[in-house]
PyMOL CGO cylinders between C-alpha atoms (Angstrom):
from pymol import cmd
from pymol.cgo import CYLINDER

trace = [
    CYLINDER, 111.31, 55.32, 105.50, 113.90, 53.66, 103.75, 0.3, 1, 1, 1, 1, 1, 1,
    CYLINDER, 113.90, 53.66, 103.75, 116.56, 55.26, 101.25, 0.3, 1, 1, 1, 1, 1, 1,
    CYLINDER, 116.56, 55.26, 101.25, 119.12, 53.48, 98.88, 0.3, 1, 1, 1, 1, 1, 1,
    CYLINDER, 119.12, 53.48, 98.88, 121.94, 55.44, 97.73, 0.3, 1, 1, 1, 1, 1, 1,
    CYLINDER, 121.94, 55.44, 97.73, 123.38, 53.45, 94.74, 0.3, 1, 1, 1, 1, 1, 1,
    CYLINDER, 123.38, 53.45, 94.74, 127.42, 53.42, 94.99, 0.3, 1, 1, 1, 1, 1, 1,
    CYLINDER, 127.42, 53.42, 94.99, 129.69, 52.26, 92.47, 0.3, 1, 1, 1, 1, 1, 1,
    CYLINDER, 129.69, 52.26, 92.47, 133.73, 51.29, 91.94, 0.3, 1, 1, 1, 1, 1, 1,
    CYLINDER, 133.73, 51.29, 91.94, 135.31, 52.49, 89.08, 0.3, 1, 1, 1, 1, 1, 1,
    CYLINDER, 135.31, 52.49, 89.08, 138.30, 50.50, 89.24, 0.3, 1, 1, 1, 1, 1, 1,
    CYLINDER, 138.30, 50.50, 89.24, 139.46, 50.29, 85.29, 0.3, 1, 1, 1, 1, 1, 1,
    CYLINDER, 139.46, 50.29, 85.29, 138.92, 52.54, 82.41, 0.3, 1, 1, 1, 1, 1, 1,
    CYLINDER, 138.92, 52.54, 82.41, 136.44, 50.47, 80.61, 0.3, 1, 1, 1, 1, 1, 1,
    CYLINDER, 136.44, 50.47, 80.61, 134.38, 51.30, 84.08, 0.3, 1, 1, 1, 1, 1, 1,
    CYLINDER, 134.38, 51.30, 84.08, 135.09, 55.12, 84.26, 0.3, 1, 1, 1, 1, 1, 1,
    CYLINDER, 135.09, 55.12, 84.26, 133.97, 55.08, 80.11, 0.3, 1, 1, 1, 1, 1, 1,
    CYLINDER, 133.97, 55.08, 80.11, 130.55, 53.67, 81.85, 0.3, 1, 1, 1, 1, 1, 1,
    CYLINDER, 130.55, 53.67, 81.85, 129.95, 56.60, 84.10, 0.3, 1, 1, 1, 1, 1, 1,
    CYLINDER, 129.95, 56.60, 84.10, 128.63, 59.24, 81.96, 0.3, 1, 1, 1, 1, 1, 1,
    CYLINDER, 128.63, 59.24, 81.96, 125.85, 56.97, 81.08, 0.3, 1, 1, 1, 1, 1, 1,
    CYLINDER, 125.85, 56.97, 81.08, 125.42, 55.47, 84.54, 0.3, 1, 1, 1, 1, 1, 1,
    CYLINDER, 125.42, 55.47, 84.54, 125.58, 59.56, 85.85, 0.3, 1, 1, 1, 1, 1, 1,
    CYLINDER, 125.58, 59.56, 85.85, 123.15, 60.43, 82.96, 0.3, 1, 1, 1, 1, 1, 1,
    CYLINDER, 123.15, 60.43, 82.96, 120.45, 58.66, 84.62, 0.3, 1, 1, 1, 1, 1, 1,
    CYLINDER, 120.45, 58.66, 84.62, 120.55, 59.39, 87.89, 0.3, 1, 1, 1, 1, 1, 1,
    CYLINDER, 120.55, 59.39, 87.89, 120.89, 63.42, 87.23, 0.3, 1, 1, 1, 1, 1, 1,
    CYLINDER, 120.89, 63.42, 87.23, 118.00, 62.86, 85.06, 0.3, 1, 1, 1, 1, 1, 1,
    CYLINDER, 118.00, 62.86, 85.06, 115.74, 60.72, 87.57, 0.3, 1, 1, 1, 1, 1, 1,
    CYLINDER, 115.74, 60.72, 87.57, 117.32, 63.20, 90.35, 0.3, 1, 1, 1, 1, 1, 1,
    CYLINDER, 117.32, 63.20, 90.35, 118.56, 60.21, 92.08, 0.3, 1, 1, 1, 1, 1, 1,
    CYLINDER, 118.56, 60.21, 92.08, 121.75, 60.90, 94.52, 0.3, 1, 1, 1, 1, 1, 1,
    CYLINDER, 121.75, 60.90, 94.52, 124.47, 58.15, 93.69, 0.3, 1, 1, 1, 1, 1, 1,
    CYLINDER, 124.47, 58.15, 93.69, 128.53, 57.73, 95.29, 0.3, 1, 1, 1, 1, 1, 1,
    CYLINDER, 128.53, 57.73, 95.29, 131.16, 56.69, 92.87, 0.3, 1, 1, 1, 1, 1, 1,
    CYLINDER, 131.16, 56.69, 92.87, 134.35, 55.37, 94.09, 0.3, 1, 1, 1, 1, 1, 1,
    CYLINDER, 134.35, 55.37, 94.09, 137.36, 56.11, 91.67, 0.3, 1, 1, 1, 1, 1, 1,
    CYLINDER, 137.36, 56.11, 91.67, 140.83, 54.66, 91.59, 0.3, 1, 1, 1, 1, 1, 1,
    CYLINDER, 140.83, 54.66, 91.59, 143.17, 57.65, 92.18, 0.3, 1, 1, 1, 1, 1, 1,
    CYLINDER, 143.17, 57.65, 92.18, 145.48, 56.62, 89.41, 0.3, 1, 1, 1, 1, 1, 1,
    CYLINDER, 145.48, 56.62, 89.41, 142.40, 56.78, 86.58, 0.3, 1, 1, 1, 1, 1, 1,
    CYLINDER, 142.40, 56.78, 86.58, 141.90, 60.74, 88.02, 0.3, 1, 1, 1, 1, 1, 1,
    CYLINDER, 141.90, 60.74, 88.02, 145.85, 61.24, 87.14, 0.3, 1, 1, 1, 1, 1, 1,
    CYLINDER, 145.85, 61.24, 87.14, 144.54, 61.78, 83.74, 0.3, 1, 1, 1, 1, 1, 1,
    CYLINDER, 144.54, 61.78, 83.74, 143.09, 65.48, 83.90, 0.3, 1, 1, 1, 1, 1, 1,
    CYLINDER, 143.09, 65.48, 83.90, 140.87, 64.95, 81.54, 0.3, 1, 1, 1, 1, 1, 1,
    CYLINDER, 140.87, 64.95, 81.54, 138.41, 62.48, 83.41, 0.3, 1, 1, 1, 1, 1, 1,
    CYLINDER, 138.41, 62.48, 83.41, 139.07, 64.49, 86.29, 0.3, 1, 1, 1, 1, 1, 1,
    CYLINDER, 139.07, 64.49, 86.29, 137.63, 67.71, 85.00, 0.3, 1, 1, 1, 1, 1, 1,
    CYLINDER, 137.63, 67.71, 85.00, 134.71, 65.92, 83.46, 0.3, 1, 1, 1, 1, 1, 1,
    CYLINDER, 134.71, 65.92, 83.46, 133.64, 63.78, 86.87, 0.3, 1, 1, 1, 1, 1, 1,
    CYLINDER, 133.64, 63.78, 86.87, 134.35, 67.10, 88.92, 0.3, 1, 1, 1, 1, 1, 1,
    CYLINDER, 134.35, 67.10, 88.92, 131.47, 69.01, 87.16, 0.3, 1, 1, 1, 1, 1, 1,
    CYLINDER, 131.47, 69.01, 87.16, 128.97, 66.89, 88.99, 0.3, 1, 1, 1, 1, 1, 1,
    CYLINDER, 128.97, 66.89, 88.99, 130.15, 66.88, 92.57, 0.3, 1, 1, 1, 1, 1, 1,
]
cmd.load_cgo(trace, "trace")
């Protein structure tokens, strides 16, 4: 059997805005995805917080 586990870089804000749509659908199609994030958009606690509710 074959599996695909999606991945994505977030490398600007624009992208990071995209997530919670992006992370929308796969929590609603129960679909396991990995989302790489540039450390320096995470200084800013509030994306942080929000991407760390959905480890």
């Amino acid at each position: 059997m074959i599996q695909y586990l999606p991945s994505y870089d977030i490398e600007t804000v624009r992208c990071l805005e995209g997530v919670r749509s992006i992370a929308a659908h796969h929590i609603h199609f129960g679909i396991p995805a990995t989302f790489f994030v540039v450390g320096e958009l995470l200084e800013d606690q509030h994306w942080a917080e929000e991407l760390g509710q959905n480890p």
